[in-house]
C-alpha positions in Angstrom: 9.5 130.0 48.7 6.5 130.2 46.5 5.6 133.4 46.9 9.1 134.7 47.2 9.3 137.8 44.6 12.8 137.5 43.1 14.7 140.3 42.4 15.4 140.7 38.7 17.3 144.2 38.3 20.8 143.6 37.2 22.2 146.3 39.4 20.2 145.7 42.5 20.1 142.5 42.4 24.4 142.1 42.7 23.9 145.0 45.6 20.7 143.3 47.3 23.3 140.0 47.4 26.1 141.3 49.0 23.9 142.8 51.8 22.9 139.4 52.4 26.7 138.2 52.8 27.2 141.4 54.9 24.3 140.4 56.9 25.8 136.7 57.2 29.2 137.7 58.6 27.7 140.6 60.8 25.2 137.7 62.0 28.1 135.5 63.0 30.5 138.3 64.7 27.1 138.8 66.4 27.3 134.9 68.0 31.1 136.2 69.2 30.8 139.8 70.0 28.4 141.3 72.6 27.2 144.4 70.8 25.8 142.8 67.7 22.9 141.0 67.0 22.5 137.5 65.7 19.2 137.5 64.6 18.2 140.0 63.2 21.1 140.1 60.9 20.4 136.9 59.7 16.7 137.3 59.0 18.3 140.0 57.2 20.2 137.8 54.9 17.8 135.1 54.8 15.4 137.4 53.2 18.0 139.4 50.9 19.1 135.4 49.5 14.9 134.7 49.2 14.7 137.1 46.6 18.4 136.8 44.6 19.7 133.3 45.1 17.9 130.1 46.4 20.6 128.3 46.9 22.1 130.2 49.5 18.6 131.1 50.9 18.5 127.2 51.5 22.2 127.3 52.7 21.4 129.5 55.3 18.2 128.0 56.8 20.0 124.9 56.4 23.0 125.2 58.3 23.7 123.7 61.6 24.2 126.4 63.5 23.0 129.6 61.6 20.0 127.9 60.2 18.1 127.8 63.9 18.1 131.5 64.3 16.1 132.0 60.9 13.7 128.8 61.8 12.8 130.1 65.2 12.0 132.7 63.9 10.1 131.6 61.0 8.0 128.9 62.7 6.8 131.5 65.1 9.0 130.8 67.9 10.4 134.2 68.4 13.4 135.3 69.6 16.2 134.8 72.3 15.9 137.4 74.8 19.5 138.4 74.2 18.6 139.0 70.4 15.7 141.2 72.0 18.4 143.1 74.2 20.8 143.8 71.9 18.4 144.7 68.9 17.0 147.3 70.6 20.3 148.7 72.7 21.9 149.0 68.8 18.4 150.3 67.6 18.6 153.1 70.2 21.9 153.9 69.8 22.2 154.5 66.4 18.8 156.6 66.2 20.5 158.5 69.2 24.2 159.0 67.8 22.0 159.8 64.1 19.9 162.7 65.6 22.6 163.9 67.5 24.5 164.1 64.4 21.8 165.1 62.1 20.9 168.9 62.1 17.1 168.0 60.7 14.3 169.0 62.6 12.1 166.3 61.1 15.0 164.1 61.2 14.4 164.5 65.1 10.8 163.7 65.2 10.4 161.0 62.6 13.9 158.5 64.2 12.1 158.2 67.6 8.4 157.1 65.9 10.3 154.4 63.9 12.5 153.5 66.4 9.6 152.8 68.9 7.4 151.4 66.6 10.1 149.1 65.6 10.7 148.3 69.4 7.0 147.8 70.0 7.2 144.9 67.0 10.4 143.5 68.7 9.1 143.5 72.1 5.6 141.9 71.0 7.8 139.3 69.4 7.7 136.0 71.3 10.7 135.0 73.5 12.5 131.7 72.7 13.7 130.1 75.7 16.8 128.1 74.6 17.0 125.3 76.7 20.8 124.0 77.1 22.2 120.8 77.8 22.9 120.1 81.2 25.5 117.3 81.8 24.4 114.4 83.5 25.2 114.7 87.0 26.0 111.3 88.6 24.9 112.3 92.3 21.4 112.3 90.6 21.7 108.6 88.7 22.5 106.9 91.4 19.3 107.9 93.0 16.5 105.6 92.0 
């Protein structure tokens, strides 16, 4: 947080916020929804809260459930495959639907360069393998 560069515009600052709230809820319907990201949209609002409000910067890496998505990421642990997945189907689809809708030539050409250099970054990314609790299974106590 030290060298976090805190936004100090009184108009984008307000603006900068509520992306980061945006980014929170889209984050969570993400956990729920199969088409949205979890991840990404709450690197998102981790890094819109760095650099307008602390307190819910540590709120969010903080939290029990949220907080993990941001830390993985963070401490270099990368990303669930599904994040991975769905990241780039969304990434795609949006660049697609936009160039379809767009009548821009350079529109056309530029899209596709971000969108796979983007993909390249999110592919290179390491993939976290989330382990999940298996219940104990009693045929395998009893063995000793």
């Amino acid at each position: 947080m030290a060298g976090r560069k805190a936004i100090r515009n009184p108009l984008l600052r307000p603006f900068i916020f509520a992306c980061g709230w945006l980014s929170v809820v889209l984050g969570v319907l993400g956990i729920f929804l199969p088409v949205l990201p979890t991840t990404p949209f709450l690197l998102l609002a981790a890094a819109c809260f760095l650099r307008t409000s602390p307190r819910f910067y540590h709120w969010l890496i903080h939290h029990p459930r949220l907080g993990k998505y941001v830390i993985y990421y963070l401490d270099g642990k990368g990303i669930p495959r599904k994040a991975k997945v769905y990241t780039l189907l969304t990434l795609w689809a949006t660049m697609s639907l936009t160039m379809l809708l767009v009548d821009s030539q350079i529109v056309r050409i530029i899209l596709p360069l971000i969108g796979l250099s983007v993909s390249i970054y999110i592919l290179r990314l390491p993939t976290l393998v989330l382990k999940h609790s298996l219940p104990d299974n009693p045929v395998n106590n009893n063995k000793q």
